[in-house]
C-alpha positions in Angstrom: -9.2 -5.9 31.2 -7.6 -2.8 30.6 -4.1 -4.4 29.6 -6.0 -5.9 27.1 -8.3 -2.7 25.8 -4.9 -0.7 25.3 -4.0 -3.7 22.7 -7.2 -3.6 21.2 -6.3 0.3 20.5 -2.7 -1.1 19.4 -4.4 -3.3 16.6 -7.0 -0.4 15.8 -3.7 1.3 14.7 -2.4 -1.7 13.2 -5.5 -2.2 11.0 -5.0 1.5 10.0 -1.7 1.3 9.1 -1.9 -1.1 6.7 -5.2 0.5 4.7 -4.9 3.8 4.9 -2.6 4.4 1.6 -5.5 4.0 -0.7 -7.2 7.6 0.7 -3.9 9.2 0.4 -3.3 7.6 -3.2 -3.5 11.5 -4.7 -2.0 13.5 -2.8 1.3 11.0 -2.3 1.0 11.3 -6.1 0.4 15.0 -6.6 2.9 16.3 -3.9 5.5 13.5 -3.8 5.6 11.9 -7.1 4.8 8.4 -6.0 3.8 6.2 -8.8 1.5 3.1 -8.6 4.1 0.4 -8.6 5.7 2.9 -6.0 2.6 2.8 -3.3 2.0 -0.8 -4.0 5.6 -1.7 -3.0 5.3 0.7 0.3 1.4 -1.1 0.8 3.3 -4.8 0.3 6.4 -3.0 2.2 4.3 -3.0 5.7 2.8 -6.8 4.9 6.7 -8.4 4.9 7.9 -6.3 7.5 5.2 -7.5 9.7 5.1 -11.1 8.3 8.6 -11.4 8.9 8.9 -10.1 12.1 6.7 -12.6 13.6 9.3 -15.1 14.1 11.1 -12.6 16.3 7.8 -12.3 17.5 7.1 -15.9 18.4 10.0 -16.4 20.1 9.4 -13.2 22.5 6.1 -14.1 23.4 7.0 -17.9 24.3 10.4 -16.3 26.4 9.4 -12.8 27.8 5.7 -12.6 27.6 3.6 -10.4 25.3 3.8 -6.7 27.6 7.3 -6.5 26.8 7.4 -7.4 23.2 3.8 -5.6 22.2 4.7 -2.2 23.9 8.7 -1.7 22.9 8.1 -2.6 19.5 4.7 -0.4 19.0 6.0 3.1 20.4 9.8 2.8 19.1 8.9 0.8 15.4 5.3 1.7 15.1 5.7 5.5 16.4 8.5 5.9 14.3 7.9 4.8 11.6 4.4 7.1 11.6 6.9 9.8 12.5 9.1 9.2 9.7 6.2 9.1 7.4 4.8 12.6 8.4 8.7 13.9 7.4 8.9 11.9 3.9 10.3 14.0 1.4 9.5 11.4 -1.2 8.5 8.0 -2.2 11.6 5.8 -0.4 11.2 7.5 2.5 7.2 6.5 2.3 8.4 2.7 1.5 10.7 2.7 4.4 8.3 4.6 7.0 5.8 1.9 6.1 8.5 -0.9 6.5 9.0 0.1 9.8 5.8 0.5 11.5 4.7 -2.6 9.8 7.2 -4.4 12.4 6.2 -2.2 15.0 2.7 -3.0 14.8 3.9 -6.8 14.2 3.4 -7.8 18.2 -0.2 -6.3 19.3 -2.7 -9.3 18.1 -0.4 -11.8 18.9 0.3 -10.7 22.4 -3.4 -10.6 22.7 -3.9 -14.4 21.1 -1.2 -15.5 23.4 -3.3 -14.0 26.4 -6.2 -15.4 25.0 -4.7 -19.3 24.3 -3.0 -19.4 27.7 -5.7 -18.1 29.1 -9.5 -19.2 28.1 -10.9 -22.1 26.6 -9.9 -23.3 23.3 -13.4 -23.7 22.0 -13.8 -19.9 22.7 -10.6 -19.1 20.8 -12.5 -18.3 17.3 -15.1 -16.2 18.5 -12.2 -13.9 21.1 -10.3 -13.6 18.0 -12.5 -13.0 15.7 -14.2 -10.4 17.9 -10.7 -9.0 18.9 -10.5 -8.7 14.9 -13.4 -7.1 14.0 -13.0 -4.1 16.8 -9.6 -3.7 15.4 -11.1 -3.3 12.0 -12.5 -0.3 13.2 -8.7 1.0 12.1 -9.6 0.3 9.1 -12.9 2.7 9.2 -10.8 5.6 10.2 -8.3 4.8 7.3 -11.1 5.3 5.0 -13.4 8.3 5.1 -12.6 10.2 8.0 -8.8 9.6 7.0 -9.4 11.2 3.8 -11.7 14.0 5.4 -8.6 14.6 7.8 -6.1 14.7 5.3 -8.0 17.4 3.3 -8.7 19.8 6.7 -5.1 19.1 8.4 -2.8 18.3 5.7 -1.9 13.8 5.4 1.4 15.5 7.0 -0.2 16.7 10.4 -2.6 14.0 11.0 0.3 11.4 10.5 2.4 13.2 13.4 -0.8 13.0 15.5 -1.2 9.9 15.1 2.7 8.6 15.5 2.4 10.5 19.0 -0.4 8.9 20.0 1.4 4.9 18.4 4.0 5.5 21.1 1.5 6.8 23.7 -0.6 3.1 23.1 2.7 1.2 23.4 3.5 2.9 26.8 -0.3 2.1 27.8 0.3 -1.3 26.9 3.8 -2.0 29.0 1.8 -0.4 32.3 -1.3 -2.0 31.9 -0.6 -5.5 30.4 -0.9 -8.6 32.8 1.5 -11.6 30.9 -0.4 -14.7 31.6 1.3 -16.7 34.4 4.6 -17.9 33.7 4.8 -21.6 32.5 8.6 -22.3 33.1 8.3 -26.1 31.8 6.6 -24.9 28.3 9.7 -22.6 28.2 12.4 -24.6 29.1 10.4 -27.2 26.1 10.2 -24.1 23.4 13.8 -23.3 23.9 15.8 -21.2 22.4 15.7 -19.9 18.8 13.5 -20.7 15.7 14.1 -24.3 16.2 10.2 -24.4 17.2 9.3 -23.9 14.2 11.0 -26.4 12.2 9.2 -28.7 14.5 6.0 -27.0 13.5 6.5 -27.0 9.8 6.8 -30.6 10.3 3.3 -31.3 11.2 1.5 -32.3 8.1 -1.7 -31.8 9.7 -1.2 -28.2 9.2 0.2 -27.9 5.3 -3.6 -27.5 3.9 -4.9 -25.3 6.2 -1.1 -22.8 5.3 -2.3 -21.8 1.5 -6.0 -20.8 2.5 -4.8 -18.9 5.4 -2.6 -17.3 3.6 -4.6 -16.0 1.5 -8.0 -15.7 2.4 -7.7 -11.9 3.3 -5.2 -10.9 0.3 -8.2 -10.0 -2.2 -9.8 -7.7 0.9 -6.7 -6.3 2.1 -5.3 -5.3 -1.2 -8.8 -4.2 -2.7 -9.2 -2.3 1.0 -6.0 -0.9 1.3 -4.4 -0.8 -2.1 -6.6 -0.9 -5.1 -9.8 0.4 -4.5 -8.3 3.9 -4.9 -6.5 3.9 -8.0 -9.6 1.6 -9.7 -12.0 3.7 -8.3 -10.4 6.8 -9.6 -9.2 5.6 -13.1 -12.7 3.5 -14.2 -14.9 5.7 -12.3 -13.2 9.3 -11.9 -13.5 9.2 -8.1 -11.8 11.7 -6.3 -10.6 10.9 -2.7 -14.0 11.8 -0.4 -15.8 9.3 -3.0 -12.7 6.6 -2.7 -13.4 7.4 1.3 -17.1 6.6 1.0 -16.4 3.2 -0.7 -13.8 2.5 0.9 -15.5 3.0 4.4 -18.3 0.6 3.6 -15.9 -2.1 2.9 -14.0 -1.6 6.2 -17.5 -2.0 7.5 -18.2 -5.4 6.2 -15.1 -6.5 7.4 -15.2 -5.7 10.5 -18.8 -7.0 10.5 -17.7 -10.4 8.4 -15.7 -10.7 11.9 -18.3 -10.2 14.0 -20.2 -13.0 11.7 -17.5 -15.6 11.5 -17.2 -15.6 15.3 -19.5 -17.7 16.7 -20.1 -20.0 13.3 -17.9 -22.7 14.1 -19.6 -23.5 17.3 -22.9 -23.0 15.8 -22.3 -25.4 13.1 -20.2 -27.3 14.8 -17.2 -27.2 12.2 -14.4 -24.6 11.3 -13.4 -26.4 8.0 -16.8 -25.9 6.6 -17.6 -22.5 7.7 -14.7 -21.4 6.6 -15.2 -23.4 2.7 -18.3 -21.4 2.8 -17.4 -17.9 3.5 -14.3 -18.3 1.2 -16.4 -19.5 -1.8 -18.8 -17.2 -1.8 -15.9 -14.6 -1.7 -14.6 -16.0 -4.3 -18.0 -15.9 -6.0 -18.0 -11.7 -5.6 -14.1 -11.6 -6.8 -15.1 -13.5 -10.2 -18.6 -11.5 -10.9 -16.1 -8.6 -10.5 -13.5 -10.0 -12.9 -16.0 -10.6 -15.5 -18.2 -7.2 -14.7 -15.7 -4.7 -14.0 -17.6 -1.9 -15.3 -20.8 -1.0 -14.1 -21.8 1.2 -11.7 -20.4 2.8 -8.2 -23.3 1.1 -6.4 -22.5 -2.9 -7.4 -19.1 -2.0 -7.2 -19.1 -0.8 -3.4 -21.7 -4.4 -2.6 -19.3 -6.5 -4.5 -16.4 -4.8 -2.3 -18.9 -5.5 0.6 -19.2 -9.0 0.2 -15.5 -9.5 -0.3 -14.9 -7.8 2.9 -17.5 -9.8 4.8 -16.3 -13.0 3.6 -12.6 -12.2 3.6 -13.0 -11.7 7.7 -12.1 -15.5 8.3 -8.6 -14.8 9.3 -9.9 -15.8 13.4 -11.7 -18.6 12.3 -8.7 -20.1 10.5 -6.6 -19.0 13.3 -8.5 -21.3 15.4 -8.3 -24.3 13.4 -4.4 -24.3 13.1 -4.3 -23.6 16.9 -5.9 -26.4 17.6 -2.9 -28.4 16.0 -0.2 -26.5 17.5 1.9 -28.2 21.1 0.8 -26.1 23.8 4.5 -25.2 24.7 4.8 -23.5 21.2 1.7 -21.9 21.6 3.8 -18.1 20.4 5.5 -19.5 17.5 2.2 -21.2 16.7 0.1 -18.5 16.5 2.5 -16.1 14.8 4.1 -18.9 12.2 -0.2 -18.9 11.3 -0.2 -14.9 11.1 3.2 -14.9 9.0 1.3 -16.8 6.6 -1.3 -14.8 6.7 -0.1 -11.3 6.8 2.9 -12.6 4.6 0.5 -13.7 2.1 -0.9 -10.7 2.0 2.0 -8.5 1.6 3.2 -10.8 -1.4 0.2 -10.5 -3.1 0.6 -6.3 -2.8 4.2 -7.0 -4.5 2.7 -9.7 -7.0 -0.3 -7.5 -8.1 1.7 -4.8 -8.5 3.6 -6.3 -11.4 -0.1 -8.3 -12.7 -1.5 -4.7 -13.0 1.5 -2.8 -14.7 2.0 -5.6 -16.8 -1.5 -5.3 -18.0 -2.4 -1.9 -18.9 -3.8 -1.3 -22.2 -2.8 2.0 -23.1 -6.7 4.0 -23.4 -8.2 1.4 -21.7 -8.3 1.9 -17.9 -10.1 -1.7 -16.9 -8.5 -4.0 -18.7 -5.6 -4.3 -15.9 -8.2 -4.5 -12.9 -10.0 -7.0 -14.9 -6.7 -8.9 -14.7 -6.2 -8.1 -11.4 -9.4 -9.5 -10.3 -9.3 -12.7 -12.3 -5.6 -13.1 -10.6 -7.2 -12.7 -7.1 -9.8 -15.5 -8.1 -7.7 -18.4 -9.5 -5.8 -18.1 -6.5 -8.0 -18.0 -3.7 -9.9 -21.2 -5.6 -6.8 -23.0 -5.5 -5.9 -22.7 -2.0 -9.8 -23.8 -1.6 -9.5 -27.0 -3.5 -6.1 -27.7 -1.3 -7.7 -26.6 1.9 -11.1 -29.4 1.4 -7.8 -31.8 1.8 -7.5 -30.6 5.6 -9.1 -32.3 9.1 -11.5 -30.6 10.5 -11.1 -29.3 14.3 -14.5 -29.1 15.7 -14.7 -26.5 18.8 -16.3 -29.0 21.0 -13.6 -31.4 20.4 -11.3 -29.0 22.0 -13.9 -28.4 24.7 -14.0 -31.7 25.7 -9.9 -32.3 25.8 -10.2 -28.9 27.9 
């Protein structure tokens, strides 16, 4: 229990690392120099790093267990790279700082979804996840108001060295207090050496529909969240950074609530694929009311961002149902090829609307590149809906029963 508390801490840092930018959006710009297309390329910089590094990350967990690979990669990547940040002396240093903690923070949920698949029942998987998930969005509460409150008593500088002291003070918690799940030598000697396990998971057509959707179900709330809510707030609104907090902090509220609410659905209702088409639509529902009303007042604005946060929260629900696909003896490369796709998709979509919005500024008129930005969020996440519909279900009491 307490192995697995210190990597619920580890993700409360990982879901602050990859939000908090938005809070420090003016003073980055003011003191530093850092443009837009700047921060979103350090925001999408975390997102690959991480994505990418779950291969490496998949492979570890299947061959030396999740203590090992959670802990050395959160205090040396993760604590460094917050380190590095509180040094910057400009924008590359910010994009790099943020490329490096994003792989140190690549490990802590999927060394605690390993523990969690090797350990309980598969038809409990969603609702540990999604639980798991909406605790660690409590990192993204602190990146919002109290991050900007912080930033304005302490300087973004000190609170950034606090915090990469206590990243590598977690990561040594986590290699002392961790329990790996008891070592199954014939899944390992099966899984092998490598990436080949993942060739062989890209090969199971079973899981192509259920790839797009999880990809990018939590782009629009991530990049809203963590990227865009600042600069839109401040350029259509004139928000300064304590009322970008206040929004911000709701919205990292309804995620980690939409967590909470997506937990126990699919047993409820007795389906993943369904709950899941329903939360994501009527996401999608808020994202094109805010393409088509991008103007209107601070109060819609922050319940539209609510709803998107609630209903962006499926990422544990979705883990779930490709889980449940996945040959137990690649159960690391499984779960992380699912969270590359995921936190990959997310860190694209930082890079891609990046270029959608600086593309689309109307010189004197402030909305018209959010309104793009918004209507690119919406086609989208409707697409990988219509693909996803395509996909078998994997009912929770299915997997009970084969338990």
């Amino acid at each position: 229990m307490a192995g697995l508390a210190a990597l619920a801490i580890g993700y409360v840092l990982s879901q602050f690392y990859r939000s908090f930018l938005a809070v420090l959006t003016p003073a980055l710009t003011s003191e530093l120099g850092a443009t837009k297309a700047q921060l979103s390329m350090a925001s999408g910089a975390w997102f690959v790093s991480f994505a990418l590094m779950q291969f490496v990350v998949g492979v570890s967990l299947d061959r030396y267990g999740p203590r090992r690979t959670a802990a050395f990669l959160l205090a040396v990547c993760g604590g460094g790279g917050a380190l590095l940040f509180a040094m910057a002396p400009g924008p590359w240093a910010i994009i790099f700082a943020m490329v490096l903690n994003g792989a140190g923070c690549s490990a802590v949920l999927m060394a605690s979804v390993f523990i969690f698949a090797k350990t309980f029942s598969p038809a409990r998987l969603t609702i540990l996840i999604s639980w798991l998930i909406a605790f660690g969005t409590m990192g993204n509460v602190v990146g919002s108001a109290p991050m900007a409150a912080a930033a304005e008593a302490f300087g973004w500088r000190g609170v950034m060295a606090g915090l990469g002291g206590f990243t590598i003070l977690t990561g040594i918690a986590i290699q002392f207090l961790v329990r790996d799940p008891e070592a199954d030598t014939q899944a390992a000697r099966e899984a092998g050496f490598g990436f080949r396990g993942y060739a062989e998971l890209l090969k199971l057509r079973v899981l192509w529909p259920i790839l797009p959707l999880t990809a990018l179900n939590y782009a629009p709330a991530a990049g809203i969240r963590g990227l865009w809510a600042g600069p839109y707030l401040a350029d259509v609104y004139n928000a300064d950074a304590l009322l970008i907090g206040q929004v911000t902090l709701f919205m990292a509220l309804a995620m980690s609530a939409g967590s909470f609410v997506y937990g126990p659905l699919d047993v409820f209702f007795k389906t993943r694929k369904w709950v899941a088409v329903g939360g994501n639509l009527i996401g999608l529902m808020a994202i094109v009311l805010l393409a088509f009303m991008p103007v209107s007042t601070i109060f819609i604005t922050t319940v539209v961002f609510v709803v998107i946060g609630v209903c962006g929260a499926s990422y544990g629900l979705l883990m779930a149902h490709g889980r449940a696909f996945v040959p137990a003896h690649l159960t690391g490369r499984g779960v992380t090829l699912l969270n590359f796709f995921s936190v990959g998709g997310a860190g694209v979509m930082q890079f891609l609307t990046g270029g959608v919005v600086a593309a689309s500024v109307v010189p004197g008129d402030p909305v018209a590149a959010y309104q793009t930005l918004f209507i690119f969020y919406a086609v989208l996440i409707a697409l990988s809906l219509a693909i996803y519909l395509a996909c078998r279900d994997a009912p929770p009491e299915v997997e009970r029963a084969r338990a």
